[in-house]
Every structure is written in C-alpha cells, then in structure tokens.
N, C-alpha and C positions, 0 to 999 in steps of 0.2 A: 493617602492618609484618611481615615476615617473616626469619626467622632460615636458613630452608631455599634455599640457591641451587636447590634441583633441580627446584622447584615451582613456576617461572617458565617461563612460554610465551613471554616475551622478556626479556630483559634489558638497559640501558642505565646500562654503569659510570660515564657521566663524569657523573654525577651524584653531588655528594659533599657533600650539606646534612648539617648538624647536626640532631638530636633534643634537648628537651630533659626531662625524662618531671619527674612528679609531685614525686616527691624532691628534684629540682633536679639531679639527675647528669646528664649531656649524651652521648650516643653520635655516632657518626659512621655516616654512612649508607653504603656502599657500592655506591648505584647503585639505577633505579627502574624498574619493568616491569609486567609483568601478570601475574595466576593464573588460571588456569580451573580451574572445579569442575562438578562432577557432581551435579547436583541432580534433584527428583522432575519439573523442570519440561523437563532437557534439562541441556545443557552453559550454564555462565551466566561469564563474565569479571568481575573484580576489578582494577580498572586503578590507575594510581599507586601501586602498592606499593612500599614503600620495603625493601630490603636490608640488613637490619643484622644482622651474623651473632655478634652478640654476646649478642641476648635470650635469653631463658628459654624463651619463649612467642611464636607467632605472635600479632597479636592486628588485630582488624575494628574499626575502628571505626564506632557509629553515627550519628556525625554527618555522615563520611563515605558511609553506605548511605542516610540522608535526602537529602544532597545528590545525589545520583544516581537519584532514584526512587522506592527501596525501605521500606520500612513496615514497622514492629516493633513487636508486640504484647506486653507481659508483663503475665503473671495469675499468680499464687501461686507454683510453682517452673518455668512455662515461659515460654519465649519462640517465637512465632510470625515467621517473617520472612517476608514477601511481595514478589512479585517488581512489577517498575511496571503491571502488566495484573490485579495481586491476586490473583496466585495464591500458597498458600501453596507455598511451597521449603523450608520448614526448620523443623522442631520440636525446641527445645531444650533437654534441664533441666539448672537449677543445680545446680552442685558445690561445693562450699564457699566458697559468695557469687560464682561465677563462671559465666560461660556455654559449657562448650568445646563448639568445634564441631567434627563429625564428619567434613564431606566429604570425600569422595572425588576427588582431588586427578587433574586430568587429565595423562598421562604425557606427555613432551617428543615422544612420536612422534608422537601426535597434534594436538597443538601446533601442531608446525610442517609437519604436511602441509597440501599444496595440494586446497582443497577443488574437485572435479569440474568444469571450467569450463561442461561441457553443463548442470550441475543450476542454477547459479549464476545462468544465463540463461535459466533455465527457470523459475526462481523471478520474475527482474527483469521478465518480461514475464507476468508473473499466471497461470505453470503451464500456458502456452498448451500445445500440441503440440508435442515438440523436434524433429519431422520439418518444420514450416512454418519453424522455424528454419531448418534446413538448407538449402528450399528457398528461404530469402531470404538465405540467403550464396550459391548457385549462382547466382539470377539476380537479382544486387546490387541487391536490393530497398530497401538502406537502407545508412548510413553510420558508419563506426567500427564492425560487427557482429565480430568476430575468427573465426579457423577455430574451429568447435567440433567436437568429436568427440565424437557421440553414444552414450551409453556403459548409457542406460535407457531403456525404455519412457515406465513414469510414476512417481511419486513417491506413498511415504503420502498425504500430503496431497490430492491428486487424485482417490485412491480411494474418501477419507472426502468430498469436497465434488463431485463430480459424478455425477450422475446418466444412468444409458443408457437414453433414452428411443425410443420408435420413431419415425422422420423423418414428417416430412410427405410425401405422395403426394408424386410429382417429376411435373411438367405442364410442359408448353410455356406458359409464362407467357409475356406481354408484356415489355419490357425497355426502360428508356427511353434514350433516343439522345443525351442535354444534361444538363445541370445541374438541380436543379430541377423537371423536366420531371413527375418522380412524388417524393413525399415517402411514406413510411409513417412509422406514427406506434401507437402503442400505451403506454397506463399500467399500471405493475405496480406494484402494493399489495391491501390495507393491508400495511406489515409488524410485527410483532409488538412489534417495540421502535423507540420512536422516534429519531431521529437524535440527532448531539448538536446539530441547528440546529430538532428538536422537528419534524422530518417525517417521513412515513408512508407517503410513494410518490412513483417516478418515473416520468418517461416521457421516453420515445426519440423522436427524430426523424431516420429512415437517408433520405439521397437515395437512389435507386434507382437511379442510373447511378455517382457513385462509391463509393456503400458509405458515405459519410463518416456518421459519426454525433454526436448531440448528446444531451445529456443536462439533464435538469431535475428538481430535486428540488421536492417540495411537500408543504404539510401536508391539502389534501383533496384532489378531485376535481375541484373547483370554479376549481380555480387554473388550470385546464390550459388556456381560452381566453385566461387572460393573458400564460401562456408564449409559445403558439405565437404570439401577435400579437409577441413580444420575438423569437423563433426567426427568424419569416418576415421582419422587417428586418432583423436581425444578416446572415443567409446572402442576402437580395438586395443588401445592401450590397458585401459580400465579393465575391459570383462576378460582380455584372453582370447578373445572370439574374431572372427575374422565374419567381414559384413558380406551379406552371402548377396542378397536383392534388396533392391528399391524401386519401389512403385511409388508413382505420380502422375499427374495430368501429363497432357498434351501441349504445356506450354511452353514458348520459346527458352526458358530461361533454362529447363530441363530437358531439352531434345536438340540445344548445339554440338556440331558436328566435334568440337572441344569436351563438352561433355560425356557424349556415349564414349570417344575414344579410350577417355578414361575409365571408364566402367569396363571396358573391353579389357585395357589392357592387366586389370587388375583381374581380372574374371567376375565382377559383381554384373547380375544380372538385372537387367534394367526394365522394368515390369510400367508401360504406359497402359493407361484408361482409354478406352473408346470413346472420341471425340463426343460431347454432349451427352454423357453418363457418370455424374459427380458420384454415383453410387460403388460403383466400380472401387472408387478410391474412398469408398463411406470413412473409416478408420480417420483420416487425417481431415474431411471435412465437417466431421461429427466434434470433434478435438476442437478446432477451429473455432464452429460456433459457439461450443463451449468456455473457449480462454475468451473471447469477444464480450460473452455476455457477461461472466464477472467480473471480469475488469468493466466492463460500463457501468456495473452495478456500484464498484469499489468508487467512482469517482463521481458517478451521481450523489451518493452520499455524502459525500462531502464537498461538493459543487467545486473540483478542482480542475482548474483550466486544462484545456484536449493536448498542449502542448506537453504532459506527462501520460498519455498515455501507455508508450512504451514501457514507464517504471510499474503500470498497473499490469500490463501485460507476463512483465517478468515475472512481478510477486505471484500472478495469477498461474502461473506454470511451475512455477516452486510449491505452489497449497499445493493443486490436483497429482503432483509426485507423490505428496504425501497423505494424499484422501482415497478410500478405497472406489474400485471401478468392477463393473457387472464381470470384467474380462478377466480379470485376474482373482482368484476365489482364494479366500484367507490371507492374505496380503496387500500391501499398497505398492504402488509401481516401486517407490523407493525399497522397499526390503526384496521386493523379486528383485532389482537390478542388484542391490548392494549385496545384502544377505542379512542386511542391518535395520531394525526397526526402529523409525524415525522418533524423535520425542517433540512434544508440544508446548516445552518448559517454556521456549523463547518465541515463542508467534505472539505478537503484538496488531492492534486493528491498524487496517493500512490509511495514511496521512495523519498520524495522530502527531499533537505537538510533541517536540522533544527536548532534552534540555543536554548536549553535549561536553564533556568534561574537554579545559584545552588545559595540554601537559603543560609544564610552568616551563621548557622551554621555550613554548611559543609567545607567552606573555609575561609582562613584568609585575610588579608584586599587587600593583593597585588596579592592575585590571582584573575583568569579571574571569573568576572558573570556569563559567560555562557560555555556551551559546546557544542562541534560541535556533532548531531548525525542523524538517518535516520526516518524520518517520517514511520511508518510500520504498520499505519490503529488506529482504533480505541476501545479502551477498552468496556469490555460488562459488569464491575463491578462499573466503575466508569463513572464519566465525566472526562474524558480525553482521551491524545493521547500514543500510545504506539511507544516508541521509541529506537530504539537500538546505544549502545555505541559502537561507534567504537574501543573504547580504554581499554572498561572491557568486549568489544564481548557477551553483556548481552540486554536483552529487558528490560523496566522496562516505570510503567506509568506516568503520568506529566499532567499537566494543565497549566505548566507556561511554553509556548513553541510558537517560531514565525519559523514557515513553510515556505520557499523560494520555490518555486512554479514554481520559472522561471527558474530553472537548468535542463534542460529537457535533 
C-alpha cells in the first residue's frame, strides 16, 4: 500500500476496494498499479499496489513478497530480502520494532519510457547479432518480425558471456545436396553443475544441408547411442528421408563396437575425424561454441544459477533453428527442414517473470488465478511456454501464460 501517487509506474483509479487494517478502522483505496524500485540486483517492480493516500507509511507486505517468489531472512536487527534467483536486494535494520525501507524509487520518466525495440529483440532471440536481424526483415526470412531500428552494436551481457575465438581454417568442404544426406554430431560436457533433470552434457545433431538442429541432454556419455537411435527415427519419420552418414569425433561414446554395428547394419555410413583435427568435424564444433556462448549470454543477464543451464541451452537451439546461417542462403534452418517459415509472434526474452493462469479445477474459489514462475524458453512438443515453479522447483508446459518482459 502506498500513500505516495508519484511513485507509481502506472496507475488504475477504477479500483475502489476497501482496507480494513488491525484496529478495525476501514480506508478506502484509491486505485491499484505498480512501483519500481532500484535495487543492488537492477530495477525490480512491486505490482498490485494499492492507493490509499491516507496512510502514515508506505508499507510491503510479506506475505505478499512470498506469494510472488521472494524470501526473507530475519536474524537479530536485520532483515535480508532475496530476489526469486536468491540473490540478495535488500539489507534492512530495525527501527523501533519496524523495518523501513530505503529504495530508491524509480521516476515516472523512466517508467514510462519505451524500452529500445532493437534490444528487446535482441534479447528474445538469445543476444543473437542485431545485424542477422535486420537481414531477416529485408529478406522476410520469418513472420510477425516488426521494423526494427538498430540503435547498438552489443549489449553488457554479450560482452560478459562470449567469447572471440579464432575461426576454423575456411576449406572447400563437401556440402550435402538432400536431407539427411550428412548429419554431424558432437557431445559437449561434463558441465560443472548438473541440470535440474541431474544431467552433465549434451549433444547436437545439425543436418548438413539445412542447418536444422537437434539437441539431447544426458547424464553420461554412455547415453549418446540411445539418443541417436531416438534422433535417426524421429527425423526419418518427419523428412521421408533416410540418414545416409554421420560424422563425429574419435570418441568412445561414438566408435563402440555397439555402435558402428548399428550403422552397419542399417547401411549409414560412419564418417570419423582424424584424431586431434576438430576442423575435420568444423560444422558441429563451430554449432557448439556457438549454443555455448548464447546461452551463457542468456543467463549472465539475468544472473540465473548454472543449475539451469540445460533450459538456456534448449531455448538457445530453438532461436538459431529459426535465425538465418552463412550455409543456408534465403532461408532459416526451420523453413529448409519444414518447408514452413517460422513466425516471431510468441518469442518472449528468456527468464523473464511470468504470471500462469491455474484452471479452476486445480483451485477453489478463494485461491489465486495465477502463479508466479520463470519464463525458461519454449516447448518442441507442444504450443507452448515452458515454465518453472518456483514453489514445486519443477519445469512444466502451459499456453495460458503473460510474460513480463520488463524485469530485466
């Protein structure tokens, strides 16, 4: 509740509920909106605030900061408040049995300016390059993309999460003429912190003629010929096509005597790199470091713990399906594999808060509509967004979901 009209980043008068506080005295509310504050973590919003320009005191409550994510810590005269990703935002001490808080209260011009449309869409497609943008609104590489006007280079976040490595030799490689026709393939791990589905590496599977790519998470090495036997029916099913070759490294996971036999008996031809020549296999190592560095860009940004990587990973392989590549000319991998060009109606920036609708089965009348949780990219089963609870620490998918976008 707040007493201050000037500290609202919106405001909606026809809101006119009653209060009725401890004493039994009843105020009348004045109308309900948002505050944005200024904290250690960035700019953070305070939504349904209520208007009553009659109090003494602003005042937060925490039952309200739990229902919404947030975590509060009190030990002797302080209080800690942490934001939903645990980071602290606020150390507080008591005043005379009370907690005031200090922020710094964000001004109305800021508020209500229009945040950069080029950064907006630079963020929703995981920090890609804003020039591949541009060149996929000149040659309508995809649907719903609006004019953008490119107004930056790159972003913080880009700075801190890629890496400028030196390219691979450029060769007259082979290039395959069909579907299927070449697959590269290559596994990246261990990585340091496990997923939240308790796995440690993925691996890629690019067609070579449209770029299109697939992703698999796993918790050893050992998993990787179950995958690809799931991979090579999924994508002959789809195209038609029957998988002609696969090239890979030289590693065990790829050259068990279980594994070629299967290549054998199916007739796919099993194409290895000469031991200590990553260039050989450039295609799936160049992919690699490429899904690497936007997803660390995607989660730099919003300082989200390494135990989600995997869900940056995934979003991060879902954008570059549908962003255009040097390899494929007039098209994004998704319209060469589909025949179908992709639209950009529903790309949302990845972690962004979310507010999910729960069907009235699941609740009774006087429980809330929605729940707070983490926008975490987008499902490959369904139409929808994949969203994690903060409260059942669980992914799970949805359709009925409004994305806040502006909590950056």
């Amino acid at each position: 509740m707040s007493k201050d009209e000037q500290i609202f980043s919106n405001l909606d008068r026809s809101v006119k509920t009653r209060v009725k506080f401890g004493n039994g005295q009843m105020v009348q509310a004045k109308g309900k909106g948002s505050v944005a504050v200024n904290t250690k973590q960035g700019t953070k919003y305070i939504y349904d605030v209520l208007f009553i320009p009659c109090l003494v005191q602003n005042l937060l409550g925490v039952a309200q900061m739990l229902a919404n994510g947030y975590s509060l810590s009190f030990k002797g005269k302080f209080c800690n408040i942490y934001d939903p990703h645990d980071c602290l935002i606020a150390k507080v001490v008591m005043v005379d049995k009370a907690f005031p808080l200090n922020w710094n209260v964000v001004g109305d011009s800021v508020n209500f300016a229009k945040m950069d449309e080029s950064v907006v869409w630079h963020r929703r497609y995981g920090h890609f390059n804003l020039a591949a943008l541009k060149y996929m609104q000149a040659n309508d590489l995809t649907r719903d993309l609006p004019e953008i006007q490119v107004t930056s280079d790159v972003c913080g976040s880009c700075q801190f999460g890629k890496m400028h490595r030196q390219a691979f030799p450029a060769s007259a490689t082979w290039r395959a003429k069909e579907k299927l026709e070449l697959v590269h393939t290559d596994v990246c791990g261990p990585m340091s912190t496990e997923s939240l589905s308790q796995n440690k590496y993925f691996v890629l599977f690019i067609d070579d003629f449209t770029r299109m790519t697939w992703v698999y998470f796993l918790r050893s090495k050992g998993d990787v010929f179950s995958m690809f036997k799931k991979f090579k029916n999924m994508v002959e099913t789809q195209s038609g096509c029957k998988l002609k070759a696969l090239r890979s490294d030289n590693g065990k996971e790829y050259t068990s005597h279980e594994f070629e036999r299967f290549c054998a008996d199916l007739g796919v031809s099993h194409q290895l790199t000469v031991s200590y020549s990553p260039q050989q296999n450039g295609v799936s190592k160049r992919k690699n470091r490429t899904v690497v560095e936007m997803a660390r860009c995607m989660m730099v940004e919003k300082n989200l713990p390494l135990s989600f990587w995997a869900e940056a990973v995934h979003t991060t392989v879902y954008l570059l399906n549908r962003l255009p590549t040097r390899s494929v000319d007039g098209k994004t991998p998704v319209e060469a594999w589909s025949g179908l060009k992709p639209t950009a109606r529903h790309l949302r920036t990845f972690d962004s808060i979310s507010y999910v609708h729960v069907p009235s089965a699941k609740r009774s009348k006087l429980d809330q509509k929605a729940e707070v949780g983490i926008f975490l990219g987008y499902s490959s089963m369904s139409k929808g967004y994949r969203i994690y609870n903060m409260q059942s620490q669980k992914v799970y998918v949805s359709k009925d979901v409004v994305i806040d976008e502006s909590l950056h």
